[in-house]
N, C-alpha and C positions, 0 to 999 in steps of 0.2 A: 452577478458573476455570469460572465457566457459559456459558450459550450465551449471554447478556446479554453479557459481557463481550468473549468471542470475537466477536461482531457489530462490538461498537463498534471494535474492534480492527480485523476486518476493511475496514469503511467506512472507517477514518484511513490504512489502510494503499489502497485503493481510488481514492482519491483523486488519488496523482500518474497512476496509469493512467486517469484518469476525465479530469483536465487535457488529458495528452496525446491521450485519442480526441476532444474539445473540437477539440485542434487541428488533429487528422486528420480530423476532419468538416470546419472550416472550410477548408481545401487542397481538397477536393473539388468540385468545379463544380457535380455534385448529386447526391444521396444514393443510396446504392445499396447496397442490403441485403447483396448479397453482401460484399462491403468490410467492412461494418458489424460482421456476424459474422465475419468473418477476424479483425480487428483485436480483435475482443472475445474468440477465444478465445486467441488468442493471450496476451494481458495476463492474463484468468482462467486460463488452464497455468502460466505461470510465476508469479503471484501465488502459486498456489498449489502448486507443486514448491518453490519459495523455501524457507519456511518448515521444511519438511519437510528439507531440507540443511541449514540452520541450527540445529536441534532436533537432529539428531545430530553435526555441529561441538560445539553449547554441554554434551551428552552427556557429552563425552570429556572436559571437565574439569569439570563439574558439583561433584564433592566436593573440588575447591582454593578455590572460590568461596563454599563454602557457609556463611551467614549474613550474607554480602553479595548477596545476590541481589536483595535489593528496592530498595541502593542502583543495581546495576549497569543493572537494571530501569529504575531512575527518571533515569539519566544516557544510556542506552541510549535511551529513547522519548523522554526529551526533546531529546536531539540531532536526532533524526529530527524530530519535532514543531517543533523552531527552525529547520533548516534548509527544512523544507517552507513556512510561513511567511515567511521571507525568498523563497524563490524565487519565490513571489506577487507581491513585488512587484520582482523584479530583471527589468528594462529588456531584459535580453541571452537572448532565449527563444534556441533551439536552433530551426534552421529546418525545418519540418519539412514536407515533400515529400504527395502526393497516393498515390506509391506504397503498394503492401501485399504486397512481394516479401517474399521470404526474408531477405533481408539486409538491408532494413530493418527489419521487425519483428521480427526476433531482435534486433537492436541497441537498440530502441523498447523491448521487453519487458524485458531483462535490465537495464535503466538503471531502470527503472519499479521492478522486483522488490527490486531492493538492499534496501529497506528492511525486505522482507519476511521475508529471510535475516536479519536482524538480530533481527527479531522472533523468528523461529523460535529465535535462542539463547536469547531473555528467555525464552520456552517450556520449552525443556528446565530452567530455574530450578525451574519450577511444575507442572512434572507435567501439565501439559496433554495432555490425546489429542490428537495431532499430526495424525491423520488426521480426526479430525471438522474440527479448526479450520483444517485443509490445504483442505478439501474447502469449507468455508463460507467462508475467505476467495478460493479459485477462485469460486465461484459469485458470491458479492458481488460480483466484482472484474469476471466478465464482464455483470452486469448492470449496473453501472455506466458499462464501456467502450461497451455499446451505446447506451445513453443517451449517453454521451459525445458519438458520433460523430454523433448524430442531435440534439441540442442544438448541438451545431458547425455542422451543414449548414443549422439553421432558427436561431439568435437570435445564434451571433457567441461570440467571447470575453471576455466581461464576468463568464461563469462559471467561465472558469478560476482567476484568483486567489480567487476565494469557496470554491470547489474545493479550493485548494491549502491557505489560513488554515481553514479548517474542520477538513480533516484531520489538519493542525501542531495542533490546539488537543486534538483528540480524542487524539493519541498521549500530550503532554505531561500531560491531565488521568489516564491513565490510567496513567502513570508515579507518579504524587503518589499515587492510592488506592493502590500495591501500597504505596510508604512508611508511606504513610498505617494500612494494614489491618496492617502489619508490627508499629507500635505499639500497635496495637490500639485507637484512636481510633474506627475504626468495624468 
């Protein structure tokens, strides 16, 4: 898997943390950079720890799976990719507070990363360097949450659901090429 792929991976996966710094911008009465990077490394650590637990979980059973890998792949990202999509437009957000304590954003981070740990098994499928793509989707993930949080404090939530279907499309579509390349189509 090249760094092409690992990118788009990481932006679809970037995405629910990119939402929620959205929403942790707009709870803020005004922007304050310290905030801004708390909240962004936070989402970039555990985006990228995720992965890297997941890749040694999907390890340990790697050869019971194998020659299903690009279906499990392709049910694995697209669950993630249909779930992120619907929560775009589900009504019932998670209310979420101005705080940047300890005990909010570990709770904030951990709920954001899930997806990430899931990737990291599709990972161990594909022999992916876990620490390059550990490392690129941390970085993505905090360049996105500070944008996040500064997109929230100046235009509003209108970029959250575009946010959230963008990323649901990016995971799904990337689910289809691994089926896709398995057959050899492309």
């Amino acid at each position: 898997m090249g760094i092409l792929m690992i990118s788009l991976i990481a932006i679809g996966l970037a995405m629910d943390a990119f939402a929620v710094a959205i929403c942790k911008g707009l709870s803020m009465k005004k922007f304050e950079i310290k905030k801004a990077v708390i909240i962004a490394l936070y989402f970039g650590i555990f985006q990228g720890l995720m992965p890297i637990a997941g890749f040694f979980i999907g390890n340990s059973f790697t050869g019971t799976i194998e020659g299903y890998e690009h279906w499990i792949t392709l049910v694995l990202l697209g669950v993630i990719g249909i779930n992120m999509i619907r929560e775009a437009f589900d009504k019932d957000d998670i209310e979420i507070n101005e705080k940047v304590n300890f005990k909010t954003m570990i709770l904030l981070a951990i709920i954001t990363s899930i997806d990430a740990l899931i990737t990291g098994i599709t990972f161990s499928f594909w022999k992916v360097n876990i620490w390059f793509a550990a490392l690129t989707i941390g970085i993505i993930t905090y360049v996105f949450s500070l944008s996040g949080v500064i997109i929230g404090t100046k235009f509003g939530a209108k970029h959250k659901a575009i946010a959230e279907v963008t990323g649901g499309v990016i995971l799904i579509l990337t689910g289809i090429k691994f089926v896709i390349e398995h057959f050899g189509i492309i």
